[in-house]
N, C-alpha and C positions, 0 to 999 in steps of 0.2 A: 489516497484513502477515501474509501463514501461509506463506512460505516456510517448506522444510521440505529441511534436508541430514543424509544420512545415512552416516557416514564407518567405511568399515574394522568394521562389525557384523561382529558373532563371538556364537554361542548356541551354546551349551551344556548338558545338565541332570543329566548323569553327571559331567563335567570328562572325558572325551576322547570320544564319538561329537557331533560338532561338526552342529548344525542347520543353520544359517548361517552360509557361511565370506568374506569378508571385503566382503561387501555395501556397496556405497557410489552413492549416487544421491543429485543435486542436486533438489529441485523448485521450480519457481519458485510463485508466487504466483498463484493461479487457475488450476491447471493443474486436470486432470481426468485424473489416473495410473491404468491398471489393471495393476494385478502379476496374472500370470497363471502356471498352472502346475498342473502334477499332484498329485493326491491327496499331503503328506507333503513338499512340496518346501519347508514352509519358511513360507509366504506370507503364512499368517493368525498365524504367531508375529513375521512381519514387522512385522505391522501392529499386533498388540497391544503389541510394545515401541514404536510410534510411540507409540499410545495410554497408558503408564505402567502397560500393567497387566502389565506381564514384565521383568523387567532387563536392564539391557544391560551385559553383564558387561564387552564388549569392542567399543570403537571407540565413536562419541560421536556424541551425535542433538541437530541444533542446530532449534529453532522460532522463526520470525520473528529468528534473528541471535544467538538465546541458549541455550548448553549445556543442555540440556533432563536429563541422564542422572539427575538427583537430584529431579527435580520429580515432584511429586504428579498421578494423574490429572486431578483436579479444577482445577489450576493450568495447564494445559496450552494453553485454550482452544479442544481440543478435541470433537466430540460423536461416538461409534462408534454403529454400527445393526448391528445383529447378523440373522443368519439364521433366525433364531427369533421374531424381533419384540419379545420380551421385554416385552409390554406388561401391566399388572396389570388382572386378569381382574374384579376388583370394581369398578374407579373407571370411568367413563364416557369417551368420545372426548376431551372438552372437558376431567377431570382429567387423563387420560393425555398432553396436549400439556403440558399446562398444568403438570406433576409438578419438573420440575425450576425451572422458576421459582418454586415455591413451596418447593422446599428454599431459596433463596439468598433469601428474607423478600420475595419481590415481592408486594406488596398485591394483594387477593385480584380485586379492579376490574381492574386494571392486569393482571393473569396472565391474566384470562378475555378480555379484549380483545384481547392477544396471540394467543391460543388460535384465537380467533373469523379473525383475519384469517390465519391459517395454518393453518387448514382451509380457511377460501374458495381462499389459492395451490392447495391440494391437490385440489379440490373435495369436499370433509369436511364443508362447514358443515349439510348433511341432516342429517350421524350424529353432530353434538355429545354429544344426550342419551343415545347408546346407548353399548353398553360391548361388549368386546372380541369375546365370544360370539354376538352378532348382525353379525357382520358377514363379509365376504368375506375369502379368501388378501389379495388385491393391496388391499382399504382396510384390510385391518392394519398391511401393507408402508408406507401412508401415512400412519396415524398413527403409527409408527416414524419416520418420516421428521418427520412434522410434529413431535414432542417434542425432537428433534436441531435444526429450524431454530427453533424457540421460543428455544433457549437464544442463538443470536444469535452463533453462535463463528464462526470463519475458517473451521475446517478438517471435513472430516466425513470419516469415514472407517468404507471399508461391509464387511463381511464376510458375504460370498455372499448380500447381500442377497434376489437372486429363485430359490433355489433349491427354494425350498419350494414354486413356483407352475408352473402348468401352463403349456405351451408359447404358447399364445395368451397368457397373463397377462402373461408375461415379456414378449413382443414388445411390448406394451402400457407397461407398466414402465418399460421401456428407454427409451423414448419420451418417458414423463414425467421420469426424472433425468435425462438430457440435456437436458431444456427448462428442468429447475429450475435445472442448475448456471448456464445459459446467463443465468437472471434473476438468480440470487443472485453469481454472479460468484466464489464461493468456492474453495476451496483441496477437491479431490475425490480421496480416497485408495480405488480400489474392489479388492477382491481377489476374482477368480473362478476353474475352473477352466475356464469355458465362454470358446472360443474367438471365437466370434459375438457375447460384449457388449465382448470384449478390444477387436477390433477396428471395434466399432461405438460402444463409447464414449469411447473416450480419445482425448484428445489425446497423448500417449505411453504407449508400453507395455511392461512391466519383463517379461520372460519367464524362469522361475525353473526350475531341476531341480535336484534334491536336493541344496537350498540353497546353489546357484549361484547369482549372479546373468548369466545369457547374455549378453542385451543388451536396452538398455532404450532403444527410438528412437520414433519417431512410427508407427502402423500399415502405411501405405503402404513405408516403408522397411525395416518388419521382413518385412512378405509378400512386397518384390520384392527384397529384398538381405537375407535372412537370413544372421546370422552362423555359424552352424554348421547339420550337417544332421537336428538335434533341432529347433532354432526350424523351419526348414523343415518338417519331418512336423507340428508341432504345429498351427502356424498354417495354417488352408486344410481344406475340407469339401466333398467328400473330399482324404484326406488328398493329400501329395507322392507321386508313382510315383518310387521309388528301385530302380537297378539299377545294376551293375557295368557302366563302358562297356566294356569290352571281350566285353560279349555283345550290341551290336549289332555284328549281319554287316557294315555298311558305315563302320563308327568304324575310322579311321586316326589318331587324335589319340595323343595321353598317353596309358599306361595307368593302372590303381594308382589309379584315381579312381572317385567315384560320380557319375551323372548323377542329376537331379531335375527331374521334369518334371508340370509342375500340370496335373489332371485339364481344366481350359476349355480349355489350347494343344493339345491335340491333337484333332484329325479324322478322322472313318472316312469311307471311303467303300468301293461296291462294285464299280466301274469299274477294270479292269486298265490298260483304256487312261490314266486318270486315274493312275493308282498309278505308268505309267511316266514320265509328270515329274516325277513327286519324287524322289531318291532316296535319300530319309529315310524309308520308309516298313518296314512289318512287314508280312507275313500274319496274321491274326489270327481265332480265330471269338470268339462273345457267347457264355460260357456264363451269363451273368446280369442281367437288367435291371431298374432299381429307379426309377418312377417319382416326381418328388418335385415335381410339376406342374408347370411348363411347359417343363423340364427333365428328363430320364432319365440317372441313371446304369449306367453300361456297364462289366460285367468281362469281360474278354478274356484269353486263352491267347494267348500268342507263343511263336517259339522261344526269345525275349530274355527270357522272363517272364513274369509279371501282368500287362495294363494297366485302370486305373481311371481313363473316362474322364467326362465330362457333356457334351451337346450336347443340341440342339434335340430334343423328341420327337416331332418335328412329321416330321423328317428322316432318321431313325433307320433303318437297318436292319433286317429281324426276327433272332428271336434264332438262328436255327437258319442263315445266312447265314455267309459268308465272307468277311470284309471286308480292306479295308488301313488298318491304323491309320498316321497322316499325322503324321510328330512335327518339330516347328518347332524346330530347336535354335539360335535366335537366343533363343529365350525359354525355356531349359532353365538349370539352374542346375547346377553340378559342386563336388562336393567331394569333399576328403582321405579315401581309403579309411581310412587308419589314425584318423587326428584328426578329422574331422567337420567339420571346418573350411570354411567357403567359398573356394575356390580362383577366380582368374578364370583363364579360358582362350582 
């Protein structure tokens, strides 16, 4: 069992500018959680009080069914992987896996056979004899990883593990922890600030601002039903296009609200005749396009605004054109001018 509930957290390290104000999230047992969120909002002092290495002054952290707030890290059965890798630059791949089983008296046979089959999961078993200095960003990231599954715990819990690694490595990366949690079946606690592993690894996803907790739901339900219009701008690349409805020319609805409208729902086109069936649409020119291969993004001037779109660039206008941007508000989202809140309309 690595259930893991976390009730009414409260941090603090002055006793009044409050880190984390009353955090409370359920996890069940083999889940794969990403807390996600901006620089300072909290996230990795989240995860180090899961871990035991920060107190929890306020509100109670239960593991597998049992008040955890007094236990030791090492009592936890726990394993953190840190964004550094934190691996020791003199012992070799095979002591580096192998390190913690040898603090807890595993026989030196028995440690190195563990080792051995947890670089083969990883594909590590090449770089047994070599040691930290000869090897790659992302097979550090793996022996990191392999010293954590050696030790045989429920729970693992990662902090910005691929930040260190270049954009190809990461995509790669990612790949591999989603396929390890999927074999090891474990309890996966990941905290990042990148949007793209938020919503490509978890099976839920905790979204945090200055140690809020927003809302913590499954992907799909925080990028098509976000709770307020922060989870909305954060999650999505590019961002949500946010404007005052009442500066579109043809909105008769409510005022006092924001619309939001995701950069893929909307269409250009350069046809007048086409522009006059809808009539949702802007005049609009390109003053800038940004190709990101088989997709182009597009910034537009309106009289409404900015718009930030992506579409085919196979289909694309040039940039020097005059187009109509085409907005679907079946699939636009609105919220509370003043609270940020999601409103349905």
């Amino acid at each position: 069992m690595s259930s893991i509930s976390l009730r009414n957290i409260n941090k603090s390290y002055d006793g009044s500018n409050r880190i984390l104000h009353d955090v409370s999230m359920e996890i069940e047992d083999g889940e794969f959680i990403v807390i996600v969120g901006p620089s300072g909002c909290g996230k990795s002092t989240l995860l180090r009080m899961i871990a035991g290495l920060e107190q929890c002054q306020e509100g109670d952290i239960f593991i597998a069914g049992d008040r955890a707030n007094e236990q030791l890290p090492q009592h936890r059965d726990i394993a953190m992987i840190f964004q550094n890798y934190a691996l020791y630059p003199h012992l070799t791949v095979r002591d580096n896996i192998a390190f913690g089983l040898e603090l807890r008296r595993v026989p030196k046979k028995e440690r190195y056979a563990r080792a051995h089959d947890v670089a083969t999961t990883l594909q590590l078993e090449k770089y047994l004899d070599r040691k930290p200095g000869a090897l790659s960003g992302g097979q550090r990231q793996r022996v990191a990883m392999g010293r954590a599954i050696a030790r045989n715990t429920s729970t693992f819990l990662m902090d910005e593990p691929l930040s260190n690694l270049d954009n190809a490595l990461r995509v790669t990366m990612r790949t591999e922890i989603k396929a390890l949690h999927k074999k090891l079946g474990a309890t996966i606690i990941y905290v990042t600030h990148d949007q793209t592993e938020a919503l490509s690894l978890a099976d839920r996803v905790a979204v945090m601002k200055d140690g809020h907790l927003l809302q913590f739901d499954t992907p799909e339900a925080i990028y098509d039903r976000p709770a307020n219009q922060f989870v909305a701008s954060f999650l999505g690349m590019p961002p949500m296009n946010m404007l005052p409805v009442e500066k579109l020319p043809f909105w008769q609805g409510r005022n006092h609200l924001t619309i939001g409208l995701r950069p893929e729902s909307l269409r250009v086109s350069r046809r007048e005749a086409d522009a006059r069936k809808n009539q949702h649409v802007l005049p609009a020119k390109i003053t800038l396009s940004e190709m990101t291969g088989a997709d182009v993004i597009l910034h537009c001037d309106t009289e409404a605004g900015v718009f930030t779109l992506s579409c085919d660039r196979k289909a694309i206008p040039e940039e020097s054109d005059d187009i109509q941007i085409h907005l679907d508000l079946e699939q636009a989202l609105f919220f509370d001018s003043m609270t940020g809140a999601r409103v349905e309309i």
